[in-house]
ROSE-4610 file (N, C-alpha, C; in Angstrom, 1 decimal, always signed):
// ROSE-4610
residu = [X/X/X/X/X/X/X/X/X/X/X/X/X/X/X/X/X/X/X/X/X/X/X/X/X/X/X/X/X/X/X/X/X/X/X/X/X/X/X/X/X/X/X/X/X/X/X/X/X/X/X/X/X/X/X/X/X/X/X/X/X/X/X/X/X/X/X/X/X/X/X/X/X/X/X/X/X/X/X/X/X/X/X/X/X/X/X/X/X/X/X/X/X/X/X/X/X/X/X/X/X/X/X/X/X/X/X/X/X/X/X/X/X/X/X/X/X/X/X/X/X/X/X/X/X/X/X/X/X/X/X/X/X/X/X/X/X/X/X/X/X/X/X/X/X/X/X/X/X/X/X/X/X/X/X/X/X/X/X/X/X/X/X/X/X/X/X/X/X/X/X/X/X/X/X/X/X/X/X/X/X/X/X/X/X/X/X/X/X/X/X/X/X/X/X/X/X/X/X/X/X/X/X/X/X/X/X/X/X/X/X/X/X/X/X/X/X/X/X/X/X/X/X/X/X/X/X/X/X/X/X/X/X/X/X/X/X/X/X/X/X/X/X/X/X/X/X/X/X/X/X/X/X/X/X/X/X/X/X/X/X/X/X/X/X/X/X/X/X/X/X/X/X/X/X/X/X/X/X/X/X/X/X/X/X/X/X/X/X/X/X/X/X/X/X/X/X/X/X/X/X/X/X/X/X/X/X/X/X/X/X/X/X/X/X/X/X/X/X/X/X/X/X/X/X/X/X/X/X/X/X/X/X/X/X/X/X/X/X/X/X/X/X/X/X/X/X/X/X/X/X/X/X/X/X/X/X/X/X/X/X/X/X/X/X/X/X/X/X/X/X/X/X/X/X/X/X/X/X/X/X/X/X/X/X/X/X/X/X/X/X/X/X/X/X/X/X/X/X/X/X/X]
num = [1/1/1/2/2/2/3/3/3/4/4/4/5/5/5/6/6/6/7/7/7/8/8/8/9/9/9/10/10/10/11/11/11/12/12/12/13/13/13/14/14/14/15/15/15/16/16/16/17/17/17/18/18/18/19/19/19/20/20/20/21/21/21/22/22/22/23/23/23/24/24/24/25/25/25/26/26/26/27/27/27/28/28/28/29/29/29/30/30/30/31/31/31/32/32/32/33/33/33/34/34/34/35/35/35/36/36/36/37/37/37/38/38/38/39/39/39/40/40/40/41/41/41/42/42/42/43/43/43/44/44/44/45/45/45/46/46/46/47/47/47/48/48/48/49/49/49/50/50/50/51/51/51/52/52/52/53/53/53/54/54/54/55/55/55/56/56/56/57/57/57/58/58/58/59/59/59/60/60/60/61/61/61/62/62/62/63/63/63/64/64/64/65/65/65/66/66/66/67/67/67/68/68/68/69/69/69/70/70/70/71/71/71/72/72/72/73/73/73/74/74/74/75/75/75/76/76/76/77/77/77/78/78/78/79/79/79/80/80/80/81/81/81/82/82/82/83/83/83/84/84/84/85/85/85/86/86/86/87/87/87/88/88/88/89/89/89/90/90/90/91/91/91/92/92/92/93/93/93/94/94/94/95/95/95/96/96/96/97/97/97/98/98/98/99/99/99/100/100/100/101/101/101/102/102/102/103/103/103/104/104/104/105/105/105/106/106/106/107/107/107/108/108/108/109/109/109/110/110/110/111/111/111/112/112/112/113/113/113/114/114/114/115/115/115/116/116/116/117/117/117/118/118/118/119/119/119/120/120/120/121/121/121/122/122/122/123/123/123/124/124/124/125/125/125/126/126/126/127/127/127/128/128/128/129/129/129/130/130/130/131/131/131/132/132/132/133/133/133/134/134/134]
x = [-33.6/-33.2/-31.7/-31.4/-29.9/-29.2/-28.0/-27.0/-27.3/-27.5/-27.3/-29.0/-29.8/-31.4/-31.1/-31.3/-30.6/-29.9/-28.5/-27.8/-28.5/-29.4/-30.3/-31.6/-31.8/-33.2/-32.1/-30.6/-30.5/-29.9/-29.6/-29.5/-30.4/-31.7/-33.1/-33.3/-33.4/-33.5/-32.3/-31.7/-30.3/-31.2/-31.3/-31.3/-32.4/-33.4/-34.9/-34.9/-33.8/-34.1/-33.4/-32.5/-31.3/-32.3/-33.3/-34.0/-35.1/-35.8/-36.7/-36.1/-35.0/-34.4/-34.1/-33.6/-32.9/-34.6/-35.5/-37.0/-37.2/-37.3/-37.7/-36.8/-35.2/-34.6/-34.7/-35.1/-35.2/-36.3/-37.6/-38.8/-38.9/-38.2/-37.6/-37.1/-36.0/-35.0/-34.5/-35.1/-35.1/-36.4/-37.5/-39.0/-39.5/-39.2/-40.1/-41.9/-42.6/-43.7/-44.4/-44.4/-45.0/-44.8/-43.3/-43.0/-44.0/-43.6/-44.4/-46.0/-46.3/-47.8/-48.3/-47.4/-47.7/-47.6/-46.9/-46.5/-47.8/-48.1/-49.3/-50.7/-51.3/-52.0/-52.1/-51.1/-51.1/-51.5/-51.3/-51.5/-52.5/-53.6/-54.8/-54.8/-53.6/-53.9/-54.5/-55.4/-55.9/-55.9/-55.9/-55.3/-54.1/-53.4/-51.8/-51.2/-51.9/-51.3/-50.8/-52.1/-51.7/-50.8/-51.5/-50.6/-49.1/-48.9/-47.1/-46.4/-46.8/-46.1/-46.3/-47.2/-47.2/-46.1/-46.6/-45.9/-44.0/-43.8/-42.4/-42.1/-42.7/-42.3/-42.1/-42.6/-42.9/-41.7/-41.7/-40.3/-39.0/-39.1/-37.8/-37.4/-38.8/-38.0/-38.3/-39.5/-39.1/-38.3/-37.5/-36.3/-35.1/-35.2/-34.0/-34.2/-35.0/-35.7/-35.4/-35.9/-35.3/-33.3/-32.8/-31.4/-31.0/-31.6/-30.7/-31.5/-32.8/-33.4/-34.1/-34.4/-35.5/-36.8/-37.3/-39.1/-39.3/-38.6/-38.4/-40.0/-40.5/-41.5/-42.8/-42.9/-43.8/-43.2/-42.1/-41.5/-42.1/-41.5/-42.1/-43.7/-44.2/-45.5/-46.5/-45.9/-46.1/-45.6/-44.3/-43.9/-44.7/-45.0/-45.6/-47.0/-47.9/-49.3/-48.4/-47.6/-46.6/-47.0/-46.4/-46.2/-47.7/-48.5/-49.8/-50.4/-50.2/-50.8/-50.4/-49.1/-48.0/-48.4/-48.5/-49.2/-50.5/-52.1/-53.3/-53.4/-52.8/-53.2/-52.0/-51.0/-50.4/-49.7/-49.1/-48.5/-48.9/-50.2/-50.9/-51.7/-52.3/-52.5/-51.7/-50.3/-49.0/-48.9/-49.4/-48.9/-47.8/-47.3/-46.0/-44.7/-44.1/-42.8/-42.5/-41.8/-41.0/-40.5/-40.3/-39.5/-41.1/-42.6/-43.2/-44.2/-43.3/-43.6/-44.9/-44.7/-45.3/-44.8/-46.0/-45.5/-44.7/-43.9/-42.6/-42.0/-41.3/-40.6/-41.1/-42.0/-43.0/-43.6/-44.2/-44.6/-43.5/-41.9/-40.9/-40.7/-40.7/-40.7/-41.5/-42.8/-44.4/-44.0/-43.5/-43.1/-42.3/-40.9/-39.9/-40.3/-41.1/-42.0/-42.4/-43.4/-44.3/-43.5/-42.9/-41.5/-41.2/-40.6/-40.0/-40.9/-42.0/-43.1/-43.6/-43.1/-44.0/-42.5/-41.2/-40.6/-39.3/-39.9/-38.8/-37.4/-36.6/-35.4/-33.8/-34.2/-33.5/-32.7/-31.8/-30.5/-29.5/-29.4/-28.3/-29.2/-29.7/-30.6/-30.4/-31.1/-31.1/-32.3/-33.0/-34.8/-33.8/-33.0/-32.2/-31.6/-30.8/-29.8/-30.9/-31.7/-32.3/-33.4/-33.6/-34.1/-33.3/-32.2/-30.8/-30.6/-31.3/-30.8/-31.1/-30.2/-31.1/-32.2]
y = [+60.3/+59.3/+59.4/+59.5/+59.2/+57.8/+58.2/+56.8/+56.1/+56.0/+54.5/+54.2/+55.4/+54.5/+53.3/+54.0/+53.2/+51.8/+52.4/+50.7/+49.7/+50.4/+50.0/+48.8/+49.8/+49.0/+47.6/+48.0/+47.0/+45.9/+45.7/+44.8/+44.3/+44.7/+44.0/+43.3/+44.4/+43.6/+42.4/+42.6/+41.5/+40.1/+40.1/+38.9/+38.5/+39.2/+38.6/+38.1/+38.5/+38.3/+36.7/+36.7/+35.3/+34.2/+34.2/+33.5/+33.4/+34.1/+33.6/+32.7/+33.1/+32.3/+31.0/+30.9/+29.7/+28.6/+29.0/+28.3/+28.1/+28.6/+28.8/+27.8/+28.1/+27.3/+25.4/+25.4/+24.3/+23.4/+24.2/+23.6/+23.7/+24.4/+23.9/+22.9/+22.8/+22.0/+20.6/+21.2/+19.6/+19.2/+19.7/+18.8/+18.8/+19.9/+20.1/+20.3/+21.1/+21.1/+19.9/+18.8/+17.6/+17.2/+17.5/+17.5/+18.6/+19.3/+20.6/+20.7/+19.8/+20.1/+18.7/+17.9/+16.7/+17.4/+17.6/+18.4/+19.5/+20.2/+21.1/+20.7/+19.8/+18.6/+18.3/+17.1/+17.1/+18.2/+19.0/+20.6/+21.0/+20.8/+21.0/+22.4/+22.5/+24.1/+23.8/+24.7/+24.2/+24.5/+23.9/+23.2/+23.6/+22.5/+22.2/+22.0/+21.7/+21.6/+22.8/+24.3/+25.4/+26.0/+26.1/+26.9/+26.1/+25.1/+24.8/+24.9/+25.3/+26.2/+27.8/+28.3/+29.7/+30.0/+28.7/+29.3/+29.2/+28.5/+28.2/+29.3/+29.3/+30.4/+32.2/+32.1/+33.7/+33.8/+32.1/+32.7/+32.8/+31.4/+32.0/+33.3/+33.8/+34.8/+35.8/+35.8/+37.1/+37.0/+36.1/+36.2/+37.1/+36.6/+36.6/+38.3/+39.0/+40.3/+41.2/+40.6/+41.1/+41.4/+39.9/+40.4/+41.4/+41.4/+42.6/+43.6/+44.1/+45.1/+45.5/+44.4/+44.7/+44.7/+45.8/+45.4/+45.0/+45.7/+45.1/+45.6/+46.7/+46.9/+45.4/+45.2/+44.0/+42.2/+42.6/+41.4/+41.4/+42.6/+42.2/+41.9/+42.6/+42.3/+41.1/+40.3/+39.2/+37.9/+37.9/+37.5/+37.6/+39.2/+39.4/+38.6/+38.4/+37.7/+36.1/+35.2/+34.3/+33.8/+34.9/+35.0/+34.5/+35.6/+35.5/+34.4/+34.2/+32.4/+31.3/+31.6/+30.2/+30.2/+31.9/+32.2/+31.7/+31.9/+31.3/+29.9/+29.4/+28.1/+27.1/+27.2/+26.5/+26.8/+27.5/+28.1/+28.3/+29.4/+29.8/+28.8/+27.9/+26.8/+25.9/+26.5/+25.6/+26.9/+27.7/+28.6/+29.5/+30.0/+31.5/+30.9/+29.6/+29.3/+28.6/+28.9/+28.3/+26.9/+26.2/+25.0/+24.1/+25.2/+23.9/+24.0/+24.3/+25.2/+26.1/+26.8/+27.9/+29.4/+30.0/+31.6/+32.8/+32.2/+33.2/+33.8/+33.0/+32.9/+33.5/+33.1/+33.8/+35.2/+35.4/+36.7/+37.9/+37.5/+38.7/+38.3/+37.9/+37.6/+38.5/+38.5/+39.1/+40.6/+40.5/+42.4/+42.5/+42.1/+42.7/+42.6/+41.9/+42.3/+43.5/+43.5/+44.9/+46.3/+46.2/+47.2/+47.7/+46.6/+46.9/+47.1/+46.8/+47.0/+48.8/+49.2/+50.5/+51.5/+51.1/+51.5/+51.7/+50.5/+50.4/+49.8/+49.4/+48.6/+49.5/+50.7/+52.0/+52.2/+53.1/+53.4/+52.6/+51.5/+50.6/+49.4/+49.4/+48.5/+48.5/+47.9/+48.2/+49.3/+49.0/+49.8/+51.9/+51.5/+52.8/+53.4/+52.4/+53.1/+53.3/+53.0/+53.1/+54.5/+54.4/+55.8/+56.9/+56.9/+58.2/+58.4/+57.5/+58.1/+58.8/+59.5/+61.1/+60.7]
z = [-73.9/-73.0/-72.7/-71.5/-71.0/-71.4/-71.7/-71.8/-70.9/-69.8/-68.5/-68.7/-69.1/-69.5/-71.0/-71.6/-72.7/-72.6/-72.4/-71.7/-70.8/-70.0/-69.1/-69.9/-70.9/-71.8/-72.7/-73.3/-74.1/-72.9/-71.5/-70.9/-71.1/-70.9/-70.3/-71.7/-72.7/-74.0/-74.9/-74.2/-74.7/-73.8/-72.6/-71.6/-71.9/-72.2/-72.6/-73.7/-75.1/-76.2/-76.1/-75.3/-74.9/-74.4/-73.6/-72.8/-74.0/-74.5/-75.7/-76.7/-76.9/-78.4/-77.8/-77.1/-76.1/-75.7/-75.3/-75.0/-76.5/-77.3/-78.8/-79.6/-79.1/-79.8/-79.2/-78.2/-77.4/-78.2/-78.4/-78.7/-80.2/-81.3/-82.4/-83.2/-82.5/-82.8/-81.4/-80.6/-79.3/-79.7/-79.2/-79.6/-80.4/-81.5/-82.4/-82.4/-83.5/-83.1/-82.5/-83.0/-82.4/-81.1/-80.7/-79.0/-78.5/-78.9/-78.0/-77.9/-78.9/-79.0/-78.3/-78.3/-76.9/-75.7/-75.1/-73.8/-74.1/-74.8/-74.8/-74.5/-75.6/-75.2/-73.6/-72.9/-72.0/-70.7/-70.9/-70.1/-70.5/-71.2/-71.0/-71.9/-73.0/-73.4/-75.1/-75.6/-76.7/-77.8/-78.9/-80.3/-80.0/-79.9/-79.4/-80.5/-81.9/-82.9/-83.6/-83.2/-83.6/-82.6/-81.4/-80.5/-80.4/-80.7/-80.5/-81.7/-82.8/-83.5/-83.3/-83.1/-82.9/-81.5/-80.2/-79.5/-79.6/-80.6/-81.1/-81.4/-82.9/-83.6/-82.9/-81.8/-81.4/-80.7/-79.6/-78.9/-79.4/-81.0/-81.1/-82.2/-82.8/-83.5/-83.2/-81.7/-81.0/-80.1/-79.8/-78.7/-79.7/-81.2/-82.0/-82.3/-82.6/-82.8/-81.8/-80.4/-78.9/-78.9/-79.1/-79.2/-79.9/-81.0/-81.7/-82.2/-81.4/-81.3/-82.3/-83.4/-84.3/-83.9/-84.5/-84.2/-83.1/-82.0/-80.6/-79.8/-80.0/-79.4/-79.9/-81.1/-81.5/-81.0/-81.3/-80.5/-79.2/-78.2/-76.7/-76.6/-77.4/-77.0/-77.5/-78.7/-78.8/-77.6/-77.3/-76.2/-74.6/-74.4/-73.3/-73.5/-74.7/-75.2/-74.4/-75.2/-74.7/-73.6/-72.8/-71.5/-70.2/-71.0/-70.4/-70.2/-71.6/-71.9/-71.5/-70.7/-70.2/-68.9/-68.1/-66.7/-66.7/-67.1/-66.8/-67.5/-68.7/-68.5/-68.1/-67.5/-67.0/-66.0/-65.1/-64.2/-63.2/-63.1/-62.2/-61.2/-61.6/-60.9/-60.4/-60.0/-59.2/-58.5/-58.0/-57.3/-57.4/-57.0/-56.8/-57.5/-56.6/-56.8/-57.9/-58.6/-59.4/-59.5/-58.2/-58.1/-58.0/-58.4/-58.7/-59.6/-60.5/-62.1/-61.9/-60.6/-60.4/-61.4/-61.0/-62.6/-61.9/-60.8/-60.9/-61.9/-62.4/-63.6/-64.7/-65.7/-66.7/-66.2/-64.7/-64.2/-64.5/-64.0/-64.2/-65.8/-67.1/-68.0/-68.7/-68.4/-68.6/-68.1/-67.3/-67.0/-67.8/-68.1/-68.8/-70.2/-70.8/-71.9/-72.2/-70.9/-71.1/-70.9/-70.1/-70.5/-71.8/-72.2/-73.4/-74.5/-74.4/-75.0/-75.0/-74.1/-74.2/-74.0/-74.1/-73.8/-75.6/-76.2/-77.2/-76.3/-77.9/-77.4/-77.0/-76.8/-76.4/-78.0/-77.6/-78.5/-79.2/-78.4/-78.8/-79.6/-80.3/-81.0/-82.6/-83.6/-84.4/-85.0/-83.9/-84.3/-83.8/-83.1/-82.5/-83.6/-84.0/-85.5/-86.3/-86.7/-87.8/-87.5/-86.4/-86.2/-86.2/-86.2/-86.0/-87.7/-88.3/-89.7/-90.3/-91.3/-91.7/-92.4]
């Protein structure tokens, strides 16, 4: 892999890992499982009691794994799972745009997942160093 591919993957994986930890850290420590699993509830998505902790726990400690390129390929792909599940049961049925919590948003999300998923968290990572070692 070339230097500018590389730098190229740890943008994508820095910004993605910033945006998971940040939703993760939101529904954490702002709503907690019980907020989230109201808000889940309400949206029609099911056992809100389990899925709003799983869906906590994935974004924020695969957003945190994303930043600093651990286990970055399982990270994205838990996330990209995330993703899918944010697109068919809530999203997709608002249509395209964003401004009406349509799956714009989650859809480029859901790609840069899968990316990174099949692509690893390049060179500049920790999963990078740790492969360079003798």
């Amino acid at each position: 892999m070339n230097s500018r591919s590389a730098c190229g993957l740890t943008v994508l994986r820095v910004v993605l890992g910033v945006i998971f930890l940040a939703h993760g850290w939101q529904k954490l420590f702002g709503f907690g499982f019980h907020g989230v699993a109201g808000f889940f509830a309400a949206s029609g998505i099911p056992l809100p009691g389990i899925t709003s902790v799983v869906v906590t726990l994935v974004e924020f400690f695969g957003g945190l794994c994303l930043l600093i390129g651990l286990f970055t390929r399982w990270a994205a792909i838990f996330v990209a799972i995330d993703m899918l599940g944010a697109i068919l049961l809530v999203h997709l049925k608002n249509g395209f745009w964003s401004q009406k919590m349509g799956f714009e948003f989650p859809l480029i999300l859901l790609a840069a997942s899968i990316c990174l998923a099949l692509t690893g968290g390049g060179a500049v990572s920790v999963d990078g160093m740790l492969v360079k070692r003798p």
